[in-house]
matplotlib code that plots the C-alpha trace (Angstrom):
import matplotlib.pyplot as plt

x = [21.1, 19.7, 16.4, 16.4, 17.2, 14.4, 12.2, 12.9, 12.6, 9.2, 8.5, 9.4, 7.7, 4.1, 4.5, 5.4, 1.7, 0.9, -0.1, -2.3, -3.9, -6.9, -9.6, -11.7, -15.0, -15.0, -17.0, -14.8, -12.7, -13.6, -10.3, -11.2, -13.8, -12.7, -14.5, -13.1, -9.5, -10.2, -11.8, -8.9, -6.2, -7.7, -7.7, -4.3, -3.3, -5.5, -3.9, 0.0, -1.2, -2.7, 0.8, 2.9, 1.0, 2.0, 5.0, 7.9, 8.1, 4.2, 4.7, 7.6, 6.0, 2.3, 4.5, 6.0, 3.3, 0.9, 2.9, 6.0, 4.0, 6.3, 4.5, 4.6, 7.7, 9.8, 9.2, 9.8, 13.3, 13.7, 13.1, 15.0, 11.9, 10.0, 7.2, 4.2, 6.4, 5.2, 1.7, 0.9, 2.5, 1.0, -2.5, -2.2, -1.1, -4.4, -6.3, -5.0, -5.4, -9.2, -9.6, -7.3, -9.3, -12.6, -11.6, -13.0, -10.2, -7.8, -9.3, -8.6, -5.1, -4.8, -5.8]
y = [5.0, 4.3, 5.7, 3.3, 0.7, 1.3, 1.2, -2.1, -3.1, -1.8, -3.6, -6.7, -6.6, -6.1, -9.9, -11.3, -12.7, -12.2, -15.1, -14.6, -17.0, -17.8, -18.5, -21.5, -20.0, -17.1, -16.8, -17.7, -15.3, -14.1, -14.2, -18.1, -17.7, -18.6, -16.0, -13.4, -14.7, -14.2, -10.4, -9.7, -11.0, -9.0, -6.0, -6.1, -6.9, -3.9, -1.6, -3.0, -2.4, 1.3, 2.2, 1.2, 4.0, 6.2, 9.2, 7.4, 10.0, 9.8, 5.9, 6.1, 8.4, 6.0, 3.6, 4.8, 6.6, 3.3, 0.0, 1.5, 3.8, 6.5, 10.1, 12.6, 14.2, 11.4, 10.8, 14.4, 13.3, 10.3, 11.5, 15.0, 17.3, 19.5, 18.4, 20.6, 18.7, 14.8, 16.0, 16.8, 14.0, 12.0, 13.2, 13.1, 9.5, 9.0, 10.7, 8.5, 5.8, 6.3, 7.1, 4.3, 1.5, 2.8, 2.7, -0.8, -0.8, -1.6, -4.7, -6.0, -5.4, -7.0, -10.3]
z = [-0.8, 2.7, 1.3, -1.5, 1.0, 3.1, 0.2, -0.7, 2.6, 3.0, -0.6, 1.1, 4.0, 3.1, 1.7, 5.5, 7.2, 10.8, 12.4, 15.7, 18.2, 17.4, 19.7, 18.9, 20.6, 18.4, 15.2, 11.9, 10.5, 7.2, 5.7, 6.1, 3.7, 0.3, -1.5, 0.4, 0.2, -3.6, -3.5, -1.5, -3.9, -6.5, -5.1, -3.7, -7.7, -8.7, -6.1, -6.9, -10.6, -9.4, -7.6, -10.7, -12.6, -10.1, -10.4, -8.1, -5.3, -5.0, -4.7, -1.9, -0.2, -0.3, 0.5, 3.2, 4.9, 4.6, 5.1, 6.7, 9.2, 8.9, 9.9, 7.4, 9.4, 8.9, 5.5, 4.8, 6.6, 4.9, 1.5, 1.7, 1.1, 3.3, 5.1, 3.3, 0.1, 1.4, 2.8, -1.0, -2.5, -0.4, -0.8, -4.9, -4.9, -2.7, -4.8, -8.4, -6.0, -5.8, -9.1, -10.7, -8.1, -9.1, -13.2, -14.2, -17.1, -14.2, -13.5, -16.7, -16.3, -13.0, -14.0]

ax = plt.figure().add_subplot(projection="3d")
ax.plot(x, y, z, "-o")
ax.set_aspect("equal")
plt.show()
């Protein structure tokens, strides 16, 4: 339950924005740039579309390992499996991940 938990927690959070100072004497950010806003969007749609193909302990443990930070040690802990176990779950759902970003099909499912 408290694994589930922190799943959904970590779901949740990648939707939060960091807001920083920003320092009028510096060049614009790109993220200003309207274009770029858009490329980004897409490909966050294209990769949330890429990890829904993917097995549910692959996911968590992409999941976890990216946007929660966790090291491989303490998503071994968190998800009850040794650590060897969420090294190579970790490095198949990287390697779909490639392959499903790079698939042009998935950007027709995206949109």
């Amino acid at each position: 339950m408290a694994h589930n938990c922190f799943i959904d927690y970590v779901r949740r959070d990648k939707y939060r924005t960091h807001h920083t100072a920003v320092n009028p004497e510096s060049s614009p950010d790109p993220g200003d740039e309207p274009d770029w806003r858009a490329e980004k969007m897409l490909a966050r749609q294209r990769l949330d579309v890429a990890l829904g193909l993917l097995p549910a302990e692959q996911r968590d443990v992409f999941l976890l390992h990216e946007e929660g930070g966790l090291s491989l040690n303490d998503i071994a802990h968190v998800t009850g499996v040794n650590r060897e176990t969420a090294k190579s779950r970790l490095r198949y759902a990287v390697g779909k991940l490639r392959v499903s970003m790079a698939d042009p099909a998935l950007q027709d499912r995206s949109g």
